[in-house]
LUMDO-705133 format. One record per residue (C-alpha): x, y, z. Coordinates in pm, 1 decimal, always signed. Each point is the difference from the previous one (the first is absolute). Layout:
# LUMDO-705133
(rec (X,Y,Z)),
...
***
This chain:
# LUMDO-705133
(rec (+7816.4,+21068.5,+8392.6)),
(rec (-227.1,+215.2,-191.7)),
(rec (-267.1,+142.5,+152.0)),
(rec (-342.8,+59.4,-122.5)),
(rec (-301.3,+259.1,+126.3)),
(rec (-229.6,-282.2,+170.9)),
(rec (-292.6,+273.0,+63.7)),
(rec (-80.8,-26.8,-393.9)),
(rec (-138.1,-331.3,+95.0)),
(rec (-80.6,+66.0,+365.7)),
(rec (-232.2,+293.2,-64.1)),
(rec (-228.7,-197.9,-242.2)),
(rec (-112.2,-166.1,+318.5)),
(rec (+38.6,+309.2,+243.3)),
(rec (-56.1,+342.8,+18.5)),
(rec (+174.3,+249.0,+196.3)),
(rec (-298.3,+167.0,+182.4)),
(rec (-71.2,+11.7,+362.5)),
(rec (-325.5,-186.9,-1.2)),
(rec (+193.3,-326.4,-209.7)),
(rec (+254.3,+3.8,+228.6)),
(rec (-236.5,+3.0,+307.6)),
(rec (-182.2,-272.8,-179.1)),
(rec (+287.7,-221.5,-60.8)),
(rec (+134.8,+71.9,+358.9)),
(rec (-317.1,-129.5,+198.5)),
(rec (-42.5,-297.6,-225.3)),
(rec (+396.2,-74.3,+130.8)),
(rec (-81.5,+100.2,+329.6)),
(rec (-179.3,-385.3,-20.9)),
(rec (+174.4,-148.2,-112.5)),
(rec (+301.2,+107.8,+175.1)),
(rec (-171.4,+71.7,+376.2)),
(rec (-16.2,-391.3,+139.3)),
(rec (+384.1,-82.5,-147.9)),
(rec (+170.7,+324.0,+170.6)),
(rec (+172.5,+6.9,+361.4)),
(rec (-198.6,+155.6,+264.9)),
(rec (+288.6,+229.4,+99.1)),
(rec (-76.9,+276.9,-246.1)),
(rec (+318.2,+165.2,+123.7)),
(rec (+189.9,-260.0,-212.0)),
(rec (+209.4,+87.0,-259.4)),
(rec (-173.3,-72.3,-371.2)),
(rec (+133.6,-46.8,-314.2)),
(rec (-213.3,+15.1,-301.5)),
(rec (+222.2,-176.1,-350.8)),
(rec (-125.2,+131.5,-293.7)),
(rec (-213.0,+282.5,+154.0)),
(rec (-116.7,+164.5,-360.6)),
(rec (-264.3,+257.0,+60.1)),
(rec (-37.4,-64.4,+386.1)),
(rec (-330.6,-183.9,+40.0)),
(rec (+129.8,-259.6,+298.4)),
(rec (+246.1,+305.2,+117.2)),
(rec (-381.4,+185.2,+42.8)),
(rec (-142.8,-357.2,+112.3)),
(rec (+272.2,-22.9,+278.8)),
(rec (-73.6,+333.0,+140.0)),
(rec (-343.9,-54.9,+33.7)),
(rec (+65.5,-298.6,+206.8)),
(rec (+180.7,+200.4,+213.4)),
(rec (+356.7,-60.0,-105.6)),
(rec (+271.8,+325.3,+89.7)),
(rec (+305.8,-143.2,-90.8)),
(rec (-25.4,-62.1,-409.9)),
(rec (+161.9,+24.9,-273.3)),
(rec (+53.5,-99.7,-385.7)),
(rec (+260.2,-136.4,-291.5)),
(rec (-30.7,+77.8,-327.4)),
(rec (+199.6,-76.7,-324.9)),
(rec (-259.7,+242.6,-234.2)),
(rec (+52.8,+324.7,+87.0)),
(rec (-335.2,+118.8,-190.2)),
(rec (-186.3,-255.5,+291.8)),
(rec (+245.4,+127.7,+268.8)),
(rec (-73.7,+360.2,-40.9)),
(rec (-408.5,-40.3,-18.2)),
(rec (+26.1,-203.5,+361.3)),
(rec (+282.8,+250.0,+131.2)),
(rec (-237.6,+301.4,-163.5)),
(rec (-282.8,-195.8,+261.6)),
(rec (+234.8,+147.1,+320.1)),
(rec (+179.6,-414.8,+27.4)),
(rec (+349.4,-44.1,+50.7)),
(rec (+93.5,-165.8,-331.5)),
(rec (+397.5,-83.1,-118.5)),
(rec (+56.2,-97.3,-361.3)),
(rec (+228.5,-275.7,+11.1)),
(rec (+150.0,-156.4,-311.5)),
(rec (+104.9,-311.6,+187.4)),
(rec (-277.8,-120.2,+266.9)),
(rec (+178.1,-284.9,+108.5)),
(rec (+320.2,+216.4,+57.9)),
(rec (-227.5,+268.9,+225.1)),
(rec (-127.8,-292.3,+238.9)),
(rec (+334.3,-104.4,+36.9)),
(rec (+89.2,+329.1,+147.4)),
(rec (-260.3,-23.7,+266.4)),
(rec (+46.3,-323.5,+196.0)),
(rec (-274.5,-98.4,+214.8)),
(rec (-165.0,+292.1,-54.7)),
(rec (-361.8,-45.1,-72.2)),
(rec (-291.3,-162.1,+159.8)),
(rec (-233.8,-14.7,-275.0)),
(rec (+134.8,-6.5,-370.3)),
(rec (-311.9,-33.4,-277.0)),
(rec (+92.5,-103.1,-356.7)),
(rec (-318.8,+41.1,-219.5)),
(rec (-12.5,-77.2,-321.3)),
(rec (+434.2,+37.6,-21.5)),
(rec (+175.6,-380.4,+28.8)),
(rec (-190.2,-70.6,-407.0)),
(rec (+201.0,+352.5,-81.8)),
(rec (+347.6,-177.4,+56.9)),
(rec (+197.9,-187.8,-221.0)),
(rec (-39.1,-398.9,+105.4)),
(rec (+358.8,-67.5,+126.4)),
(rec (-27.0,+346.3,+165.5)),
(rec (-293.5,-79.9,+239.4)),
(rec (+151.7,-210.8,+280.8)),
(rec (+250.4,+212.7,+64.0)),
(rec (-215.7,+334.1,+107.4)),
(rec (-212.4,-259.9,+165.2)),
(rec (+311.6,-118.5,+221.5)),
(rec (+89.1,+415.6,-13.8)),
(rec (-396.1,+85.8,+127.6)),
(rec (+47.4,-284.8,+248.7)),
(rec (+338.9,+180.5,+152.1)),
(rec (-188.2,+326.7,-0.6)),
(rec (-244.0,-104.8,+227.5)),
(rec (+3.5,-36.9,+366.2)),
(rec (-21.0,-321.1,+169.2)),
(rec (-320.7,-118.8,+29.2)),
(rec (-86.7,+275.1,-308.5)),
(rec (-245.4,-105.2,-287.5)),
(rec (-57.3,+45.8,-330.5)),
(rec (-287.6,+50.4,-223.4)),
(rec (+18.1,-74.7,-364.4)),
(rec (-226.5,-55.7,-291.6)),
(rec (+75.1,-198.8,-300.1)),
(rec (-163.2,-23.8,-329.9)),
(rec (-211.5,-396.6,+38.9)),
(rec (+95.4,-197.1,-274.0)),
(rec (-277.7,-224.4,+128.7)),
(rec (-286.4,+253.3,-116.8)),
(rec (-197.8,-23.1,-343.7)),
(rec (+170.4,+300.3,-77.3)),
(rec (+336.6,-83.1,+82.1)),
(rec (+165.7,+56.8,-370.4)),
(rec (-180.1,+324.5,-34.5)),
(rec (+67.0,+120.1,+361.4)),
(rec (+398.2,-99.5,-65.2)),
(rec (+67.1,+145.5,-367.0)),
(rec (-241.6,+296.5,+29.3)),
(rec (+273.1,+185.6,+148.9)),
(rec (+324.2,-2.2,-203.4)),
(rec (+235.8,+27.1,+285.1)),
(rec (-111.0,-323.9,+213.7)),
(rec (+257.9,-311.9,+7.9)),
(rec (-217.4,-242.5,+161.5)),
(rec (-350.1,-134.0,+133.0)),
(rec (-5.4,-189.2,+333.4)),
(rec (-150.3,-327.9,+82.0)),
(rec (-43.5,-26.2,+436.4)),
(rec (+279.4,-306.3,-48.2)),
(rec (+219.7,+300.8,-162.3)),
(rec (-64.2,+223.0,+225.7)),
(rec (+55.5,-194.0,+265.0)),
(rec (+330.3,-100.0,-187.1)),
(rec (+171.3,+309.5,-28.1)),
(rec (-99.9,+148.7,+365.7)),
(rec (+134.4,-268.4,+151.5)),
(rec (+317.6,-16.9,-146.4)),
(rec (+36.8,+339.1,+72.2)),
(rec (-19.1,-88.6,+370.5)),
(rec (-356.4,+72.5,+92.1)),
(rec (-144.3,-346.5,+184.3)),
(rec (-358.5,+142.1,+106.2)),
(rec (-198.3,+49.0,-300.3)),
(rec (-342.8,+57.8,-38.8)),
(rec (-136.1,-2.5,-350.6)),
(rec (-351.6,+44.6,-80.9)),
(rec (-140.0,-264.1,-149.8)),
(rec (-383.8,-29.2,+113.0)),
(rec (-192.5,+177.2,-276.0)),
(rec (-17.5,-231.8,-279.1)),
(rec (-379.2,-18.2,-123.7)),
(rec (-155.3,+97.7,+308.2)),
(rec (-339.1,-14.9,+113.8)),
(rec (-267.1,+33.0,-212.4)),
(rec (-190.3,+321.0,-14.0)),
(rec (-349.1,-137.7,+67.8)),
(rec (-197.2,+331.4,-75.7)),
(rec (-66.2,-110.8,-329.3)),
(rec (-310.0,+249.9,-13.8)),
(rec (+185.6,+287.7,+52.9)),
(rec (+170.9,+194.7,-327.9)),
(rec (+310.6,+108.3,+239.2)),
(rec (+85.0,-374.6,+66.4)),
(rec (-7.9,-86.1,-382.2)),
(rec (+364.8,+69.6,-75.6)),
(rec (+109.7,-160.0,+331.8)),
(rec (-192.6,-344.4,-150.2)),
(rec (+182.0,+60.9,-304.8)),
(rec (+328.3,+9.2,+141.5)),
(rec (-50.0,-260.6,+212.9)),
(rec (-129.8,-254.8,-248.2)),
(rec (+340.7,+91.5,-248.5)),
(rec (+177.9,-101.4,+273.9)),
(rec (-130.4,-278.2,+72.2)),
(rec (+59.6,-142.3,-324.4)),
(rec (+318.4,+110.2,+26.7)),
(rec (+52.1,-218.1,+350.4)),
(rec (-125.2,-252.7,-246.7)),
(rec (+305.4,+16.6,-237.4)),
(rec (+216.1,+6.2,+304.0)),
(rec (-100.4,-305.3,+109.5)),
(rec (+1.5,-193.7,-328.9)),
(rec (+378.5,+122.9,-58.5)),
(rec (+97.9,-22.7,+367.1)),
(rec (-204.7,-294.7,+143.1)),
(rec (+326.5,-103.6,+190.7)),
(rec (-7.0,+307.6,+155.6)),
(rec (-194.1,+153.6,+297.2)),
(rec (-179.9,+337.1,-134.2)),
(rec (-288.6,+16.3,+266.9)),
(rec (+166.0,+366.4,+138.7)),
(rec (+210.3,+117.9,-379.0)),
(rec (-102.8,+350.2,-70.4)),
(rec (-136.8,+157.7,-273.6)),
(rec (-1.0,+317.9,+101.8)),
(rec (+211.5,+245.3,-265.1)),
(rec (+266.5,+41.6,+287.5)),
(rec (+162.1,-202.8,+258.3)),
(rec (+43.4,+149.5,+367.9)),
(rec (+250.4,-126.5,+194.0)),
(rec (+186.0,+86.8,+347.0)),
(rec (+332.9,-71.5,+75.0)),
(rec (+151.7,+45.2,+373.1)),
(rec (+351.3,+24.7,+112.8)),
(rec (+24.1,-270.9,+234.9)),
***
């Protein structure tokens, strides 16, 4: 398979300085801090490490045990240039298969959209051997549920697919995982009742475009329950080896 130099469109989005990539790492640091094991001793994995941000994210959580995969070795050497243990792998699902049982904690952030369709169960089911029992992973998917959902999917040349959380939910399980938790609580949200205040103006904005967008939902899906969908840009979902 050919391969292509991802960081031409990677680093429209992200520079290489030290003050982005603290940036990026603290705003991971949330989101990542209430799915990861409390044993920070535990072996982690992070697919599809690019530049290093959740690499940086992990250590400030207090992770010691960490490490990266990379197919673009332009990303891998910027994250391996950051003092992380980084291996450029031109078959993931191959180099999980090598380490059985390995990992407690394997992330997968913005990857599974990356790989071919008929390719994706199959490092799912090779992510679920890697891991420990009673090991999780955290993913992110582009949400095919959000107003943005064509743009978010065909913005980048080299995604496959956009997830639904019936998709999702799809392919992790027949991979093997059986305790899934996929976020699916921030739909149009509360609304953002300091109207008076310039700061809260976009907020009111988004909220009220989403709203109407609920609205199309539910006169194209009335047979469906959407009271929890997200609209969110991403989905977040956890996956645990039983």
């Amino acid at each position: 398979m050919e391969s292509y130099d991802y960081t031409i469109y990677y680093s429209q989005f992200h520079e290489k300085s030290e003050l982005h990539a603290e940036k990026m790492a603290e705003w991971q640091r949330t989101l990542l801090a209430p799915f990861a094991p409390k044993d920070h001793e535990s072996p982690v994995l992070d697919i599809g490490c690019a530049y290093g941000f959740a690499l940086r994210a992990l250590k400030g959580i207090g992770f010691t045990n960490i490490e990266g995969v990379e197919l673009s070795p332009q990303q891998a050497a910027v994250a391996s240039a950051a003092g992380f243990n980084v291996e450029v792998t031109e078959d993931t699902a191959e180099f999980l298969r090598e380490r059985p049982e390995k990992y407690g904690f394997i992330l997968l952030m913005d990857v599974l959209e990356h790989v071919p369709v008929q390719e994706q169960i199959p490092l799912l089911k090779a992510i679920h051997g890697a891991l420990k029992p009673g090991g999780r992973l955290f993913l992110t998917v582009p949400n095919a549920n959000a107003i943005l959902a064509s743009r978010w999917r065909y913005n980048d040349f080299t995604h496959h697919s956009s997830f639904t959380e019936h998709s999702l939910d799809f392919v992790l399980k027949n991979a093997g995982f059986r305790s899934l938790g996929i976020e699916a609580t921030k739909g149009v949200g509360p609304f953002p009742f300091r109207v008076w205040r310039r700061s809260t103006w976009p907020k009111i904005r988004k909220w009220l475009v989403r709203w109407c967008w609920l609205q199309v939902h539910k006169a194209e899906l009335s047979w469906m329950s959407l009271d929890e969908i997200s609209f969110e840009l991403n989905l977040h979902a956890t996956a645990d080896k039983v």
